[in-house]
PLY file of the C-alpha trace (Angstrom):
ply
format ascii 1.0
element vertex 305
property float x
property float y
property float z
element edge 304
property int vertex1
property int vertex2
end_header
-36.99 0.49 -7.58
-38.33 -3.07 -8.08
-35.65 -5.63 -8.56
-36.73 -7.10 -11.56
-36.34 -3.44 -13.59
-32.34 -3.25 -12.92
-30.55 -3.59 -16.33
-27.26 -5.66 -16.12
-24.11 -3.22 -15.77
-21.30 -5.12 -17.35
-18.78 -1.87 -17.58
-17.72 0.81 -16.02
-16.66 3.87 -17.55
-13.61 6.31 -16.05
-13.49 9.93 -16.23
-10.22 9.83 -16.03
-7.45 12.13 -14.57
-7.84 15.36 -17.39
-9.58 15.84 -20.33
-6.86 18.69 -21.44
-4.51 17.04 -24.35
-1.13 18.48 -22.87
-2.00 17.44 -19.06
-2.78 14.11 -20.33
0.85 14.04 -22.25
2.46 15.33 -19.30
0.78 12.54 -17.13
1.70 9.73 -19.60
5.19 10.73 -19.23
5.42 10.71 -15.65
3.20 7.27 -15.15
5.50 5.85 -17.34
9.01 7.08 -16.02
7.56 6.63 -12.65
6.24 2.92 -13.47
9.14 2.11 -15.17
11.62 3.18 -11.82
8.84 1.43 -9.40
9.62 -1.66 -11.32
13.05 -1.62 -11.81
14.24 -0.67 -8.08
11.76 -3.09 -6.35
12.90 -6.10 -8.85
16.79 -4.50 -7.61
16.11 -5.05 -4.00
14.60 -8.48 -4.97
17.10 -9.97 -7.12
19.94 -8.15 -4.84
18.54 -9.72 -1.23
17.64 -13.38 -2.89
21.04 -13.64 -4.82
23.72 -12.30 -2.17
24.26 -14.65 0.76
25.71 -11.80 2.89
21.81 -10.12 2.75
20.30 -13.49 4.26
18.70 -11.73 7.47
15.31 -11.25 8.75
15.38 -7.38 8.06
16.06 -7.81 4.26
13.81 -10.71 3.89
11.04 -8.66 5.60
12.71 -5.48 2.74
12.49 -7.97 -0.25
9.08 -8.69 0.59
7.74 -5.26 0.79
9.40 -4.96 -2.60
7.26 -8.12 -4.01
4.11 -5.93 -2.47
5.17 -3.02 -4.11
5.49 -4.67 -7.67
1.95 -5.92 -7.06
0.57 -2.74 -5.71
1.52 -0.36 -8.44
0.72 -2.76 -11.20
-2.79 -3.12 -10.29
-3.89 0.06 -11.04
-1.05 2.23 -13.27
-0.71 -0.24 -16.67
-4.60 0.92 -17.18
-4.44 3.61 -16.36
-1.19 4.41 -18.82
-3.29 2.87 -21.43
-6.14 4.98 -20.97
-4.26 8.36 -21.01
-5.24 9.05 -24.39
-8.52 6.90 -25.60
-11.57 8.66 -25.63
-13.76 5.99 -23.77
-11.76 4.66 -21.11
-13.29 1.10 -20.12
-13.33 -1.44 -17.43
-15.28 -4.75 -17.25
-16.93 -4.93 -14.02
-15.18 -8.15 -13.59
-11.88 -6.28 -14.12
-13.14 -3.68 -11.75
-13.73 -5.91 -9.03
-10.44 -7.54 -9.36
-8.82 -3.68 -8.50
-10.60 -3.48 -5.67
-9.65 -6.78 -4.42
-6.22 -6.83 -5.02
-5.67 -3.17 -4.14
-7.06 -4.11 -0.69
-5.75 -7.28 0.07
-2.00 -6.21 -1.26
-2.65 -3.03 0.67
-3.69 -4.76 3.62
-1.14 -6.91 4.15
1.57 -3.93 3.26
0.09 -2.61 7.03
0.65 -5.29 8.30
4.37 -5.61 7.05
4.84 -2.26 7.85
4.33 -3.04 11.63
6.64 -6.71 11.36
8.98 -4.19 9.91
8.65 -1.37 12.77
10.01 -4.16 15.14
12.99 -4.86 12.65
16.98 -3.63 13.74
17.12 -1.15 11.65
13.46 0.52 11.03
12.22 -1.19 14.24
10.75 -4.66 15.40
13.44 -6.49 15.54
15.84 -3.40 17.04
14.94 -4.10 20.69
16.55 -7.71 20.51
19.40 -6.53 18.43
20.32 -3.68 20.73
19.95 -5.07 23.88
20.57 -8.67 23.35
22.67 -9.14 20.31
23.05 -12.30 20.56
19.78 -13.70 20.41
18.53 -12.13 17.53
19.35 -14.55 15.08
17.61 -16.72 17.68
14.48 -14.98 18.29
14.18 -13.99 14.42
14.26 -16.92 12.94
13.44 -18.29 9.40
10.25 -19.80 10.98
9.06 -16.13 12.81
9.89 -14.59 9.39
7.70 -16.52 7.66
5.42 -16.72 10.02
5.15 -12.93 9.65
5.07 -12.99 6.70
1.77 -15.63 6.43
0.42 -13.28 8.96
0.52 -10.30 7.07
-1.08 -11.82 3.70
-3.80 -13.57 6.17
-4.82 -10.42 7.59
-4.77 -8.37 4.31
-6.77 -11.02 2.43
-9.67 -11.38 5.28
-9.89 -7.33 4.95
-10.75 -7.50 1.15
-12.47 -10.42 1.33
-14.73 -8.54 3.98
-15.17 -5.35 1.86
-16.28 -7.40 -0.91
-19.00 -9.31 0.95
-20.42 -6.11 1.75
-20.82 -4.82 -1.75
-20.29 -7.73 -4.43
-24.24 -8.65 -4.56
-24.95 -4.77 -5.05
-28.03 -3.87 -7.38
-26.40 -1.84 -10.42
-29.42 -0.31 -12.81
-27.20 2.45 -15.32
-25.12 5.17 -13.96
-21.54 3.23 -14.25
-19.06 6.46 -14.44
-16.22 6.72 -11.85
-14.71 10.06 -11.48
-11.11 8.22 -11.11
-8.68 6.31 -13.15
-9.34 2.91 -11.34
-11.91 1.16 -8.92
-12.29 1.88 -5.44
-15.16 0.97 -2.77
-16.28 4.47 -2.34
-16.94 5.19 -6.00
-17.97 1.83 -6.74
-21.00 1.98 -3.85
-21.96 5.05 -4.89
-23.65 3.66 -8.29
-25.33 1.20 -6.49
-29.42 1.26 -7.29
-29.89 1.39 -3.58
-29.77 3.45 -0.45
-26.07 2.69 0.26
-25.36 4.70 3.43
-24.88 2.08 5.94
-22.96 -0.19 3.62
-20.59 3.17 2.78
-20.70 3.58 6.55
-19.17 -0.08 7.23
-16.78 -0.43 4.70
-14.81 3.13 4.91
-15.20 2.41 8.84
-13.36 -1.27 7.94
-11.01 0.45 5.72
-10.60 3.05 8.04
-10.24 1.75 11.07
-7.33 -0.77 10.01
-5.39 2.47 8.63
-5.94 3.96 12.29
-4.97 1.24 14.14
-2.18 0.03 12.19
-0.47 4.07 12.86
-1.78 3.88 16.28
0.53 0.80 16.24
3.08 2.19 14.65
3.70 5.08 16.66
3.37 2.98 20.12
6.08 0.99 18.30
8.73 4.30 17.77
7.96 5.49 20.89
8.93 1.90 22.51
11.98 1.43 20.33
13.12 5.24 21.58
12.70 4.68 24.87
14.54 0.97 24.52
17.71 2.44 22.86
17.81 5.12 24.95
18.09 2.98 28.32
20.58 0.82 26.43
22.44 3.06 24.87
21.75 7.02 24.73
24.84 7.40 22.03
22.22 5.38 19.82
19.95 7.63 20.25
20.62 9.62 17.52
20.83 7.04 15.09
17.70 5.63 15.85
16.22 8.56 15.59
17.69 9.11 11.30
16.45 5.47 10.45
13.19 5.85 11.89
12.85 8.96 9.80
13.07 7.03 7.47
10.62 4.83 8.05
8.25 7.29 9.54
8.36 9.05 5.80
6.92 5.35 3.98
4.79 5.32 6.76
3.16 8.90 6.18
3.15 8.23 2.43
1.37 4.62 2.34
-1.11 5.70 5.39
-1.72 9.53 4.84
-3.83 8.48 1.37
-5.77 6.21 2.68
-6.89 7.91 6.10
-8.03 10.71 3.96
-9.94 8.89 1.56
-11.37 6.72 3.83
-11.78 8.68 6.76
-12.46 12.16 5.35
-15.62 13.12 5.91
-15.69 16.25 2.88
-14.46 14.15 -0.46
-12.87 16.43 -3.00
-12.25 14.46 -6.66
-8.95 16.52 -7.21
-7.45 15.90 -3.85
-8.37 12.34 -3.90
-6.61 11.93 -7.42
-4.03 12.85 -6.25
-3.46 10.67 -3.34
-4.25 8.07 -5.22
-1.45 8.60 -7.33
0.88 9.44 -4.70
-0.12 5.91 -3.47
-0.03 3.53 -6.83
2.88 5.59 -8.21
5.23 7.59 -5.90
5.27 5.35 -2.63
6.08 1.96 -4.53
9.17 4.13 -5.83
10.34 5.73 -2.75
10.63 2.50 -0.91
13.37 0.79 -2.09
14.98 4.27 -2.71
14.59 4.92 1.25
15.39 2.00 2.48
18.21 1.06 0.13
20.36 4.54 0.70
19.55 4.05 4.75
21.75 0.35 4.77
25.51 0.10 3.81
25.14 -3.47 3.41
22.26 -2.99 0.47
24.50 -0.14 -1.39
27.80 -2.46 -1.45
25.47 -5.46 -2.43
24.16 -3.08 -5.60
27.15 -1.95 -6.14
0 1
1 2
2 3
3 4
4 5
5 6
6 7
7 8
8 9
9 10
10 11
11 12
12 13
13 14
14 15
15 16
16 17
17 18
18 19
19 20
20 21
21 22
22 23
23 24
24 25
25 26
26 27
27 28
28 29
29 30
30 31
31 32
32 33
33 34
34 35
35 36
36 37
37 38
38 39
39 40
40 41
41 42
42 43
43 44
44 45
45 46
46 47
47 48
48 49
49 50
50 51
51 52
52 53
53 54
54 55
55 56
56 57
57 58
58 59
59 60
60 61
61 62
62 63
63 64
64 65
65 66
66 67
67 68
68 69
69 70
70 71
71 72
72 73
73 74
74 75
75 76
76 77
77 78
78 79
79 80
80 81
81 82
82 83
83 84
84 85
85 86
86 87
87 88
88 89
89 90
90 91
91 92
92 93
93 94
94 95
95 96
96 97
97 98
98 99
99 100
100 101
101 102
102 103
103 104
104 105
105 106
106 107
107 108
108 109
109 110
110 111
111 112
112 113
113 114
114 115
115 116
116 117
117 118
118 119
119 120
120 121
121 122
122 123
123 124
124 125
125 126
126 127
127 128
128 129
129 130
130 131
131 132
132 133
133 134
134 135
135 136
136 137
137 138
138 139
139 140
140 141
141 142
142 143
143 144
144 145
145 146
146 147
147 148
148 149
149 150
150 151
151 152
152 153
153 154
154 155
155 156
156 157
157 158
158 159
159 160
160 161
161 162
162 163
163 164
164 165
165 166
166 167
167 168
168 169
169 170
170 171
171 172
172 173
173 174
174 175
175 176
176 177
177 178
178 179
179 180
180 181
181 182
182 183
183 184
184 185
185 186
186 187
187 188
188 189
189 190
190 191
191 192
192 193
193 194
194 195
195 196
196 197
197 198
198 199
199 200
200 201
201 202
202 203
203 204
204 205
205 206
206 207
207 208
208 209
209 210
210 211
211 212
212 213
213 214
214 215
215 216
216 217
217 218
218 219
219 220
220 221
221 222
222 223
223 224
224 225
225 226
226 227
227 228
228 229
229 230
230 231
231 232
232 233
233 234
234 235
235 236
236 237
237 238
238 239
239 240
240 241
241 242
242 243
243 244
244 245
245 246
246 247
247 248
248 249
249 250
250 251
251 252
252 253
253 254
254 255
255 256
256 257
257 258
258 259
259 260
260 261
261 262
262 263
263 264
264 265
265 266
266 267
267 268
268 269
269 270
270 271
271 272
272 273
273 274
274 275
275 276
276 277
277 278
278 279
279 280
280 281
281 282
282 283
283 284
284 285
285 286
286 287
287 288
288 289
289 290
290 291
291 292
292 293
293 294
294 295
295 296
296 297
297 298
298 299
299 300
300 301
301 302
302 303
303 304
């Protein structure tokens, strides 16, 4: 198709979850109970960490900041897609639609990366190793400076992955088909109505997408199996209770990762199953956080309470 023949494509146009009245009412009331509870127990765990003194540690600064990404993540997609329950013509500007891929990646992104600064923490593991084994540096070693540096790391990382997925597909040729089988904007769906033969570039950005997922478990796990084998040598009664709070943590872990492997990785995409993950991922994770994390530490429960 010759260049000069592609119309401008200035909206996109979602199908949407159902087109059946009472699935779309039962929907609406979920998205919004579940929105409503994302909102409320992240900005909990915010307000709670920043306000009492006694929650000034690395592992709740590290908590309050997953919170932040979680009020960012599940607002980027679920206010729309609330609104959209029940118009006919559900709408997005391809500006807009660009913006939801962006920010889903880069806030996505640098939740990974958290993840792992987390894994290393005393209670759901990076920071565990010093605090078991050498108490009394940990305050040393985790200091406000490695915290924030962290921190800068994570949001650096997670904004040169979306900022890469972009420069693959911004420039795109779009000519007329503009409907996304979804209730926001994702790379897959948004290549796929490109005017172009789009198999490499679908190729290098699910393999970029993909690939950080993969490595960020394979990370992950090395990191359990590490922090097992440390407590264990330095104290087997420990054992045990290392082995409840990274439960914990394994179960965010599975929730925020198991979405986007499939999507991304998947090589047989099925519209239901991948509507449904991406719910689980903009509405359910963002919720079960601070629930997990909050009922796993005495010191956040007394705080609330």
């Amino acid at each position: 198709m010759n260049g000069a023949n592609y119309s401008v494509v200035s909206e996109f146009v979602f199908l949407g979850l159902s087109s059946s009245w009472e699935i779309q009412l039962l929907l609406f009331c979920f998205s919004c109970l579940f929105y409503i509870f994302s909102i409320m127990g992240n900005l909990l765990i915010v307000v709670t960490v920043t306000s009492d003194p006694y929650l000034h540690l690395p592992m709740y600064f590290l908590l309050a900041n997953l919170s932040i990404i979680d009020l960012i993540f599940c607002s980027i997609a679920a206010p729309k897609m609330i609104c959209d329950l029940f118009r006919k013509r559900k709408v997005i500007s391809f500006g807009g639609c660009i913006s939801q891929v962006f920010f889903s990646h880069a806030v996505g992104g640098t939740e990974m990366v958290l993840l792992i600064a987390m894994a290393f923490d005393k209670y759901v593991a990076i920071y565990r190793y010093v605090a078991i084994c050498k108490p009394l540096h940990y305050l040393t070693v985790m200091s406000p400076q490695m915290c924030i540096l962290l921190l800068s790391d994570a949001w650096i990382v997670g904004l040169i992955h979306s900022v890469a997925q972009l420069a693959f597909v911004v420039h795109l040729p779009f000519c007329g088909p503009n409907e996304i089988d979804s209730f926001y904007c994702d790379l897959p769906w948004f290549i796929k109505l490109a005017c172009t033969d789009t198999y490499r570039m679908e190729f290098l950005v699910t393999a970029n997408s993909g690939l950080i997922s993969m490595v960020t478990l394979f990370l992950l796990i090395i990191s359990y199996i590490f922090i097992l084998v440390t407590v264990w040598k330095c104290s087997s009664g420990g054992l045990s209770k290392a082995l409840s709070t990274l439960s914990a943590h394994t179960t965010v872990v599975v929730l925020f990762f198991g979405p986007c492997i499939f999507v991304y990785m998947w090589p047989f995409p099925t519209v239901p199953v991948d509507k449904f993950l991406a719910i689980l991922d903009f509405m359910i994770t963002p919720i079960l956080n601070p629930v997990i994390y909050t009922m796993r530490s005495k010191d956040m429960k007394m705080a609330i309470m």
